[in-house]
C-alpha positions, 0 to 999 in steps of 0.5 A, a space after each residue: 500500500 502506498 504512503 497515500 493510502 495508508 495516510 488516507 486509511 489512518 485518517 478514516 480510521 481516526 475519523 471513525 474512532 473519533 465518530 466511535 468516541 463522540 456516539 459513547 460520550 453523547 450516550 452516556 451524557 444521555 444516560 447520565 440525565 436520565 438517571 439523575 432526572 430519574 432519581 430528582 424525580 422519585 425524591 420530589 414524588 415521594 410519598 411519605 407515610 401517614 396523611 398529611 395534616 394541616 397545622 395549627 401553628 405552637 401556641 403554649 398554653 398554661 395548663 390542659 383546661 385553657 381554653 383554646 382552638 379546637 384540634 383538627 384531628 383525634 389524636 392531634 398533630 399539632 396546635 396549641 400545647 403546654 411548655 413541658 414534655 411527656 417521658 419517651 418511651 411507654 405509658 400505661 395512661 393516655 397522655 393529655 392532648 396539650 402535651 403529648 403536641 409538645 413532644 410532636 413539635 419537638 420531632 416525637 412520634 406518637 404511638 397510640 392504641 384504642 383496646 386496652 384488653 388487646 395485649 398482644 396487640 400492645 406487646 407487639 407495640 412495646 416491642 416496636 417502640 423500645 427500639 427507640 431511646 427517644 423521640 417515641 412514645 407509646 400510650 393509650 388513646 381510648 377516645 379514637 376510633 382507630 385502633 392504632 395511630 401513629 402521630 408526627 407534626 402534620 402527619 396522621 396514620 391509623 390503621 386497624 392491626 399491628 403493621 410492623 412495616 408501616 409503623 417503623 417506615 413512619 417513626 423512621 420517617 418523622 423522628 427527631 425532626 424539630 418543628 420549633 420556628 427557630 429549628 425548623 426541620 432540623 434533625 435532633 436525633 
C-alpha cells in the first residue's frame, strides 16, 4: 500500500474512532440525565407515610383546661400545647392532648392504641417502640376510633392491626425532626 493510502486509511480510521468516541460520550451524557432526572424525580414524588395534616401553628398554653382552638384531628398533630414534655418511651395512661403536641413539635412520634384488653396487640407495640431511646412514645388513646395511630407534626396514620412495616417506615420517617420556628426541620436525633 502506498504512503497515500495508508495516510488516507489512518485518517478514516481516526475519523471513525473519533465518530466511535463522540456516539459513547453523547450516550452516556444521555444516560447520565436520565438517571439523575430519574432519581430528582422519585425524591420530589415521594410519598411519605401517614396523611398529611394541616397545622395549627405552637401556641403554649398554661395548663390542659385553657381554653383554646379546637384540634383538627383525634389524636392531634399539632396546635396549641403546654411548655413541658411527656417521658419517651411507654405509658400505661393516655397522655393529655396539650402535651403529648409538645413532644410532636419537638420531632416525637406518637404511638397510640384504642383496646386496652388487646395485649398482644400492645406487646407487639412495646416491642416496636423500645427500639427507640427517644423521640417515641407509646400510650393509650381510648377516645379514637382507630385502633392504632401513629402521630408526627402534620402527619396522621391509623390503621386497624399491628403493621410492623408501616409503623417503623413512619417513626423512621418523622423522628427527631424539630418543628420549633427557630429549628425548623432540623434533625435532633
Amino acid at each position: 500500500m502506498s504512503s497515500r493510502a495508508q495516510r488516507r486509511s489512518a485518517q478514516q480510521a481516526e475519523r471513525r474512532r473519533r465518530k466511535r468516541r463522540k456516539w459513547v460520550l453523547r450516550s452516556v451524557g444521555i444516560l447520565a440525565v436520565l438517571v439523575i432526572g430519574g432519581l430528582v424525580y422519585r425524591g420530589l414524588t415521594k410519598e411519605y407515610p401517614g396523611k398529611a395534616v394541616a397545622t395549627l401553628g405552637n401556641q403554649h398554653v398554661e395548663s390542659v383546661t385553657t381554653p383554646h382552638i379546637p384540634y383538627n384531628t383525634r389524636p392531634p398533630t399539632s396546635g396549641p400545647h403546654l411548655d413541658a414534655l411527656a417521658p419517651w418511651g411507654l405509658h400505661t395512661q393516655p397522655i393529655p392532648d396539650e402535651l403529648q403536641v409538645h413532644n410532636l413539635e419537638d420531632g416525637g412520634v406518637v404511638v397510640q392504641y384504642n383496646c386496652r384488653e388487646c395485649q398482644e396487640l400492645i406487646a407487639k407495640l412495646e416491642a416496636i417502640v423500645r427500639r427507640y431511646p427517644d423521640k417515641v412514645i407509646l400510650a393509650p388513646y381510648p377516645t379514637m376510633e382507630a385502633r392504632i395511630a401513629l402521630t408526627a407534626w402534620g402527619r396522621i396514620d391509623m390503621f386497624p392491626e399491628v403493621d410492623e412495616q408501616r409503623i417503623v417506615r413512619f417513626i423512621e420517617a418523622y423522628r427527631g425532626i424539630d418543628h420549633h420556628p427557630q429549628q425548623q426541620g432540623r434533625v435532633t436525633r
